[in-house]
C-alpha positions as CSV (number, residue, x, y, z in Angstrom):
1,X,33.9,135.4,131.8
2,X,30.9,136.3,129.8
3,X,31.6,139.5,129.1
4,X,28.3,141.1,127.5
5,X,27.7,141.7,123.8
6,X,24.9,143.7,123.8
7,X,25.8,146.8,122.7
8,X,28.2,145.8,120.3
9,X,26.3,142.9,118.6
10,X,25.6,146.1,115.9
11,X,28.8,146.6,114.9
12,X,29.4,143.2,114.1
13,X,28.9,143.2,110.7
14,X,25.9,144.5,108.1
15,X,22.4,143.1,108.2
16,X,23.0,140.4,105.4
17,X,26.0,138.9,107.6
18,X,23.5,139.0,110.7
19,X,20.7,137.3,109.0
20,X,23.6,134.5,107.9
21,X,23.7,133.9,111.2
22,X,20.5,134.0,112.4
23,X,19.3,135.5,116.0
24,X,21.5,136.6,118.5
25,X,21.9,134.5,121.6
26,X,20.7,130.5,121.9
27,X,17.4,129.7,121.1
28,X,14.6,127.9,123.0
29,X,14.7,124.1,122.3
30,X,18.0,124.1,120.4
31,X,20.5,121.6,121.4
32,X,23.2,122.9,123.7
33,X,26.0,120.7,122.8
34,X,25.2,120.5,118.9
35,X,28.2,122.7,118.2
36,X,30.5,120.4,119.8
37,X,29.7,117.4,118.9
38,X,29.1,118.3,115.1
39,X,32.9,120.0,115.0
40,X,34.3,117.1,116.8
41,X,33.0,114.8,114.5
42,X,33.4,116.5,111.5
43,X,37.1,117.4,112.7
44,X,37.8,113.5,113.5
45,X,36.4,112.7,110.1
46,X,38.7,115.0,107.8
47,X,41.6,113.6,110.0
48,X,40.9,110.1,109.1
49,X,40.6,111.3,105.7
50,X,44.1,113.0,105.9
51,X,45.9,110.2,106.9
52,X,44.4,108.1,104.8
53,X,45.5,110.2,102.0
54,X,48.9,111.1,103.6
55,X,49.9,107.6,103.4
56,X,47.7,106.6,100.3
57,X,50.6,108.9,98.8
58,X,53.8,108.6,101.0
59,X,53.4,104.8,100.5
60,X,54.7,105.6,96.4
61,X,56.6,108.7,97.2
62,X,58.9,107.5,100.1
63,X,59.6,103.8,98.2
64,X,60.3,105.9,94.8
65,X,63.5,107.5,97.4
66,X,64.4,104.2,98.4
67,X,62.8,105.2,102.0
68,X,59.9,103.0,104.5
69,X,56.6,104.2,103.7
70,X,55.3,102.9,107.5
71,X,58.7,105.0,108.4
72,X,58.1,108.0,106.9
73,X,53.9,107.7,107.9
74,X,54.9,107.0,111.8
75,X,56.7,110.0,112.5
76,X,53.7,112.0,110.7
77,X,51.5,109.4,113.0
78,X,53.2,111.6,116.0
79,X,52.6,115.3,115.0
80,X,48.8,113.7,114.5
81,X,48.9,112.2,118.4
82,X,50.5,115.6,119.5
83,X,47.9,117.5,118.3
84,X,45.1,115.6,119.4
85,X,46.5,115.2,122.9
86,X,46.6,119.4,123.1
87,X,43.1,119.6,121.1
88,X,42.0,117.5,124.4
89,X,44.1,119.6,126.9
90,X,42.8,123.3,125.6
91,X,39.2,121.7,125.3
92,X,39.1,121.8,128.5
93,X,40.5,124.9,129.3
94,X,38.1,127.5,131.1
95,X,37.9,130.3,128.5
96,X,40.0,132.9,131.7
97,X,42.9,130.4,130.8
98,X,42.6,130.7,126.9
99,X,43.0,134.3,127.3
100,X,45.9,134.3,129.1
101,X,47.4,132.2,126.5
102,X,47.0,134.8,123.9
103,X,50.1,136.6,124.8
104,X,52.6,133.9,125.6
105,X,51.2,132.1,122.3
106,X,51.9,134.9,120.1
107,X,55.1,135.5,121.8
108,X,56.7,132.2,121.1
109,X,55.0,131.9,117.9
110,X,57.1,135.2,116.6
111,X,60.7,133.9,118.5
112,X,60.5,130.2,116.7
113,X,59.3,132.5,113.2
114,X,62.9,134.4,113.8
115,X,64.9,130.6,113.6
116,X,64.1,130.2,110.1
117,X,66.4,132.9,109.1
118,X,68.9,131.3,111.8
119,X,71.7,130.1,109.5
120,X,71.8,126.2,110.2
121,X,68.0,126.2,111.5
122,X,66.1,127.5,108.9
123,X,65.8,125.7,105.6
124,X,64.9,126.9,102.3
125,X,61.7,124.9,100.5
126,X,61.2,125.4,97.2
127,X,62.1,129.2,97.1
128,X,60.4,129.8,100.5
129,X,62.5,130.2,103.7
130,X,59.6,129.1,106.4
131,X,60.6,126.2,107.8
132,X,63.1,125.0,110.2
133,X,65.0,121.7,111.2
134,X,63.3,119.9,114.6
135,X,65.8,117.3,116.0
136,X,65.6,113.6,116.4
137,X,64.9,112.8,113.0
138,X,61.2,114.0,112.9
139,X,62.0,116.4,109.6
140,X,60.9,120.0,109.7
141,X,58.3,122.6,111.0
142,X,56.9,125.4,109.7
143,X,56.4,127.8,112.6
144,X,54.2,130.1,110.9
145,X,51.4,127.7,111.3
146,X,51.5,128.7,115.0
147,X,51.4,132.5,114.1
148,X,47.9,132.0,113.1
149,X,46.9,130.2,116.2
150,X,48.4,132.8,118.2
151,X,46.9,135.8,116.2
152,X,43.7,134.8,116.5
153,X,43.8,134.1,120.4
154,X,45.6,137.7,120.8
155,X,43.0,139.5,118.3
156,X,40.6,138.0,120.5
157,X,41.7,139.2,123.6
158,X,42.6,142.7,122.1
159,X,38.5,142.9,121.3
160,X,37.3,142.3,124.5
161,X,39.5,144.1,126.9
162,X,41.0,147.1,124.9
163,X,37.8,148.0,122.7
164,X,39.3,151.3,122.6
165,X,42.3,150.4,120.4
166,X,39.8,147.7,118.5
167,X,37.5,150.2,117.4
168,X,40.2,152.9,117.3
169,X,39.3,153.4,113.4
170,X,36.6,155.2,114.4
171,X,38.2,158.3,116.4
172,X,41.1,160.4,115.5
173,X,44.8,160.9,117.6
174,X,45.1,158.5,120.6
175,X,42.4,156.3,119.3
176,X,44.0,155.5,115.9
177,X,47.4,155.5,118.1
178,X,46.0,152.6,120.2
179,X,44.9,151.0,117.3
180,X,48.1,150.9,114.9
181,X,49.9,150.1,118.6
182,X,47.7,147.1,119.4
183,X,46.1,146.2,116.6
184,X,48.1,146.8,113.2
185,X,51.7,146.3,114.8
186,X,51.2,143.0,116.1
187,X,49.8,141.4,113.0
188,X,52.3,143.4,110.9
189,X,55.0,142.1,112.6
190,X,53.9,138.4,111.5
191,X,52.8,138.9,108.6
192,X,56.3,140.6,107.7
193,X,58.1,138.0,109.0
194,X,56.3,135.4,107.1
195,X,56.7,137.5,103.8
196,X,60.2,138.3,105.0
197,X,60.4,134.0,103.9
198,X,58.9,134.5,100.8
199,X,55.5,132.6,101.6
200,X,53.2,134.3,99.9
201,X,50.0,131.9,100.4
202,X,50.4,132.0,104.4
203,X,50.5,135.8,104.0
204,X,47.5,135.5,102.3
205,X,45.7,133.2,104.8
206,X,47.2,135.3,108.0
207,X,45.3,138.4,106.0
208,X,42.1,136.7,105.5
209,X,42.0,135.6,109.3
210,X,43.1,139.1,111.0
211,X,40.4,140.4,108.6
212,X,37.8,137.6,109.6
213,X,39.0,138.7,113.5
214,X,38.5,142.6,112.8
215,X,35.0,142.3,110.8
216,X,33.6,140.1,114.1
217,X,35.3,142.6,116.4
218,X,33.0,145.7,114.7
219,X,36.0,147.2,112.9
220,X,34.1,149.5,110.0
221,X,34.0,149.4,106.6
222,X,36.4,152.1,105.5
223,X,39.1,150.9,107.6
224,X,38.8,147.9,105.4
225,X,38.8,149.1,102.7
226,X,41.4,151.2,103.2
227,X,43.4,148.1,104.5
228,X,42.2,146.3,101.8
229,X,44.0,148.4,98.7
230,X,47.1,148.5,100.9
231,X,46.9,145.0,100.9
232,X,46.2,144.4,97.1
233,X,48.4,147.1,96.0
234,X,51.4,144.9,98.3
235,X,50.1,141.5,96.9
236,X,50.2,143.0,93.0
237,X,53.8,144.3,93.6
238,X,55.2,141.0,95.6
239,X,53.4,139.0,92.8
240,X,55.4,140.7,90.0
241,X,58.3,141.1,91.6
242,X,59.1,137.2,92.0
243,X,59.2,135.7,88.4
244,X,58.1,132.2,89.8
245,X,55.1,134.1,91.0
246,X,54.4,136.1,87.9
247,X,54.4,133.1,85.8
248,X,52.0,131.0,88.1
249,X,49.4,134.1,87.5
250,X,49.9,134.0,83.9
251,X,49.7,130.8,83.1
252,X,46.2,130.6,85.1
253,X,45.6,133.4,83.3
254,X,46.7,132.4,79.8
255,X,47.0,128.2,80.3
256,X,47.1,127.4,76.7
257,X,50.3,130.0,76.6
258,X,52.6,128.2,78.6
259,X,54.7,125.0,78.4
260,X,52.4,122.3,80.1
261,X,55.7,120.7,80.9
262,X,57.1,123.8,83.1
263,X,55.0,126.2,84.9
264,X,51.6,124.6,83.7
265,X,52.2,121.1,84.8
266,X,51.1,121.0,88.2
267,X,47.6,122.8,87.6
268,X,47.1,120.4,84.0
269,X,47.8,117.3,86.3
270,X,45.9,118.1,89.0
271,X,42.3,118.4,86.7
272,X,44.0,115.3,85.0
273,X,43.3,113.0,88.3
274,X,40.4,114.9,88.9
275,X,38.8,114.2,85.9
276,X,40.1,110.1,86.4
277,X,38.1,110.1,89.5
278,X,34.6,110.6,87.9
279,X,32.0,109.8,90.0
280,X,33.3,107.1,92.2
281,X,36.9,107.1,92.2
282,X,39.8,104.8,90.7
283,X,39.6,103.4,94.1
284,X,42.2,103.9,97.4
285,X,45.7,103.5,97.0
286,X,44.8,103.5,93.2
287,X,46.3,107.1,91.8
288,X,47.7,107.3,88.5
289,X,49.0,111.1,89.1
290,X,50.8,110.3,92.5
291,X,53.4,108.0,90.3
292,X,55.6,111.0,90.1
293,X,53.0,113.3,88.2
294,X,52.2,115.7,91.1
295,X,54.8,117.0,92.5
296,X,53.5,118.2,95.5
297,X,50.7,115.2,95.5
298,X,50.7,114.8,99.8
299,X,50.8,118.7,100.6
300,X,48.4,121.0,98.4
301,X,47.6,118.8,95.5
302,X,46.2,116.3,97.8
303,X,42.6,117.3,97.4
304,X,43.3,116.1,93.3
305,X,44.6,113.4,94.4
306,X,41.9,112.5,97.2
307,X,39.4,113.7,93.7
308,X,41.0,110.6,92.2
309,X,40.8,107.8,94.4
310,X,37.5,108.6,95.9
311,X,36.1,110.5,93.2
312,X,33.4,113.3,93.2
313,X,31.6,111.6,96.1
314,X,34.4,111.9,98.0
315,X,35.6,115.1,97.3
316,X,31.8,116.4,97.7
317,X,32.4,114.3,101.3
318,X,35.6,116.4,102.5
319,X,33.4,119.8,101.5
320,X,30.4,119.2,103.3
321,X,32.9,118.5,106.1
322,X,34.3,122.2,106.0
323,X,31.2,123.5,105.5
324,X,30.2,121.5,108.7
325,X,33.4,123.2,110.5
326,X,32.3,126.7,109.2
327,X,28.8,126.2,110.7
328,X,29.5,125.1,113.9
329,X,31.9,128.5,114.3
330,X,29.0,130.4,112.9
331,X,26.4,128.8,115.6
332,X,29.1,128.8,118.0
333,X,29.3,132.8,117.7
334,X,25.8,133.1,117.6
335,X,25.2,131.4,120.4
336,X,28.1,132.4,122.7
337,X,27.8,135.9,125.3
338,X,31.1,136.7,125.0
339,X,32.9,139.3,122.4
340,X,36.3,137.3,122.9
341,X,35.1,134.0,121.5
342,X,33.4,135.5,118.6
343,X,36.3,137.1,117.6
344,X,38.9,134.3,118.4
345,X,35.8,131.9,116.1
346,X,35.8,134.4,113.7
347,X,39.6,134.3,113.3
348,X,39.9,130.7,113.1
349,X,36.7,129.8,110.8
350,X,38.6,132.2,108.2
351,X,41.6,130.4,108.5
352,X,40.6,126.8,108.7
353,X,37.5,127.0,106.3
354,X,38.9,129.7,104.1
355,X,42.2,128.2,103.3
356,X,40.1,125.3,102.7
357,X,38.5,127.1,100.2
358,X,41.9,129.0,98.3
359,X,43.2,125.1,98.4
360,X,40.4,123.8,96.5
361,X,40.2,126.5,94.5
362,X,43.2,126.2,93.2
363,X,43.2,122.7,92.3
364,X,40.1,123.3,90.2
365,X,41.9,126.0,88.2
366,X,39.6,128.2,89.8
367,X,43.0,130.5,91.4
368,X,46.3,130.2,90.5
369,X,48.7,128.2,92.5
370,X,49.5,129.2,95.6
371,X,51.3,127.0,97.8
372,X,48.5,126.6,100.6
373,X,48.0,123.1,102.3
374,X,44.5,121.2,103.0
375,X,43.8,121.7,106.7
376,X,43.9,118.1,107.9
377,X,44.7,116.7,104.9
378,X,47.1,117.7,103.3
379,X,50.7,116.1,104.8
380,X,52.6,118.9,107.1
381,X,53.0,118.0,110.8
382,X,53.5,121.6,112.0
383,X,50.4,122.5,110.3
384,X,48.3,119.5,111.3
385,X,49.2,120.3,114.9
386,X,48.3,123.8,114.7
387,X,44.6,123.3,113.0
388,X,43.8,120.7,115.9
389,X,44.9,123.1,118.6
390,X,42.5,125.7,117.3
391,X,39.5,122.8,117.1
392,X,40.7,122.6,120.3
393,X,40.3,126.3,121.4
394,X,36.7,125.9,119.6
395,X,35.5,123.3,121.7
396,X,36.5,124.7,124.3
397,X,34.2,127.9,123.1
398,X,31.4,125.4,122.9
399,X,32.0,123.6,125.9
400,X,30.9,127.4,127.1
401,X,27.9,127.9,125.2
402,X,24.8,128.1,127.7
403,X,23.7,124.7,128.8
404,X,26.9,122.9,127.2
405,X,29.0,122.8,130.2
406,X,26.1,121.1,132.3
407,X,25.2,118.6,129.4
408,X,28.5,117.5,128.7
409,X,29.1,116.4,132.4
410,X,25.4,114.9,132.7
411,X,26.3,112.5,129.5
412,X,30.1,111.8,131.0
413,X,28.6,110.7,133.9
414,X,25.5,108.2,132.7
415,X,28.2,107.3,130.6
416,X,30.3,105.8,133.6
417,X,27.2,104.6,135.7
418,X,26.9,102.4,132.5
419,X,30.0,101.6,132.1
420,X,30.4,100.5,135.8
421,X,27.2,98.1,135.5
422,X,28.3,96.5,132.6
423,X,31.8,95.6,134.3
424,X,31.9,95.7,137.8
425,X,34.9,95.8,139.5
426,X,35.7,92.6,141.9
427,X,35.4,92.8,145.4
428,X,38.7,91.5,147.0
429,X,38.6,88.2,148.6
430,X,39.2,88.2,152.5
């Protein structure tokens, strides 16, 4: 499956990005199964973090309603166990069966984005019609989550069988053809219909990750560029055209302008818990702006509120975490032979660490408020199960870096020699 890189490594971004990541290829005396253990880890450790928080604020939130806090955190307790149980299944997916995922995932990930505007399926949340009503009781989903899983598998595949249409910005006619056929169209189509809903802060994540996926994939500067003032141009005019929008960018703009009581309130509460949290924290379970204050304290205030409780230490914690993720996709694409998992890494790094980063930003003032969750953090089951299905498709890339295969299965099995002298089994009696 290792299809060679060689004569592409070139077009795979300009001699800064290649010295970010350092020499092509593995290198003599590094560890082979660094990448996976690290992301594992790190993954496991901003999951425990998440749910810590999710019920940290769910436990005021869902009493406040008159609901069962351990209610209300045991159904989110499920989404968690789905998605671990499919980060295990695709991690050990050969990397022949991830691709032929690509098209099936995308697939389904566009039919359940077409229920949302199902009368009777889809709901409307807070202006936004992205979500839609799963049975049994377990609340709602947000299928566009799954869009981004699916778009990076499919950009992915699109890189390392059909260069032609990939790389079609570079030719004329039937090249540029391919490429607005395979290429353009596909992620169009989602991105529309996740505009088509209003949700203007997945739009901008989808972007960022199609245009992580296209930079790895050798995709030249011009077409960026160009691509890139098409998609400012349709950000600017979405922006001004919604007046909820248009006063989120000018209070950020203007904050001492606006009514801290109305379009201001969330961003001035958010720095308020931040700044409560000093250096330590108020201590878990111990938020002041959860009582009501945030609004949207479990989804993508949560970072203000994690700020809060755990303070700077802990907030510097949940970064270094991220930047953990970012680096294991970065070594994992150094490392890897094939064109189809540095794309696919490329892809998701953009989406997990850089929505990270718009997330954070925004609760520090630094961006105005966008509506984007913390990946594994912030409360949203849909989402939580879509982030661990792409660790899953990323450990499964590392499971395939050179050596890691091999290592992996020497470790399992001293594991179980041990295991099996420490408790024997009985031999039945005659």
């Amino acid at each position: 499956m290792g299809e060679a890189r060689g004569s592409v490594d070139r077009r795979q971004g300009p001699a800064w990005w290649r010295r970010l990541r350092g020499a092509d290829g593995p290198v003599k005396g590094e560890s082979s199964t660094l990448s996976y253990y690290a992301l594992l880890i790190a993954t496991l450790a901003l999951l425990a973090f998440g749910l810590i928080m999710v019920f940290s604020v769910q436990s005021v939130t869902t009493a406040a309603q008159g609901g069962n806090a351990f209610t209300a955190f045991s159904k989110y307790l499920v989404f968690a166990a789905v998605g671990l149980v499919g980060m295990v299944v695709l991690s050990r997916l050969p990397l022949r069966a991830l691709k032929r995922l690509a098209w099936p995932a995308l697939l389904l990930a566009f039919a359940l984005q077409l229920l949302v505007f199902v009368p009777g399926i889809g709901i409307d949340v807070y202006g936004n019609r992205n979500w839609i009503q799963l049975p049994a009781g377990l609340g709602t989903a947000q299928p566009s989550e799954f869009i981004k899983l699916g778009l990076c598998l499919y950009l992915g595949v699109m890189a390392s069988t059909r260069r032609d249409a990939f790389l079609g910005g570079v030719g004329t006619g039937r090249e540029l053809a391919r490429f607005a056929g395979w290429i353009l169209l596909p992620a169009g189509v989602g991105i529309g219909m996740v505009m088509a809903g209003g949700d203007l802060g997945t739009v901008l994540v989808l972007t960022a990750l199609v245009s992580g996926a296209l930079w790895l994939g050798g995709l030249g500067w011009r077409w960026f560029a160009t691509l890139g003032i098409v998609g400012l141009v349709g950000f600017a005019g979405a922006s001004m055209l919604s007046a909820n929008r248009r006063g989120r960018i000018l209070a950020w703009l203007h904050p001492d302008r606006y009514d801290p009581l109305d379009v201001g309130y969330q961003p001035l509460h958010g720095r308020y818990a931040l700044g409560t949290g000093g250096w330590w924290g108020v201590g878990p379970g111990s938020s002041r702006q959860k009582w009501g204050y945030l609004t949207q304290a479990d989804s993508d205030y949560i970072f203000a509120v994690l700020g809060e409780e755990f303070g700077l230490v802990g907030a510097l914690c949940v970064i270094v975490l991220f930047a953990v993720v970012g680096w294991c996709c970065l070594r994992i694409i150094r490392r890897s032979q094939s064109l189809y998992v540095a794309v696919a890494t490329g892809g998701i790094m953009t989406w997990i660490v850089g929505q990270a980063l718009i997330n954070m930003s925004v609760v520090v003032g630094l961006l105005p408020v966008l509506g984007v969750p913390l990946p594994l953090i912030s409360a949203g089951g849909s989402a939580l199960v879509s982030v661990l299905l792409a660790i899953g498709v990323l450990l499964a890339f590392a499971r395939n870096e050179p050596g890691a295969s091999e290592a992996l299965r020497s470790r399992t099995g001293a594991v179980r020699r041990t295991l099996a002298v420490i408790s024997p089994r009985r031999r039945k009696r005659v």
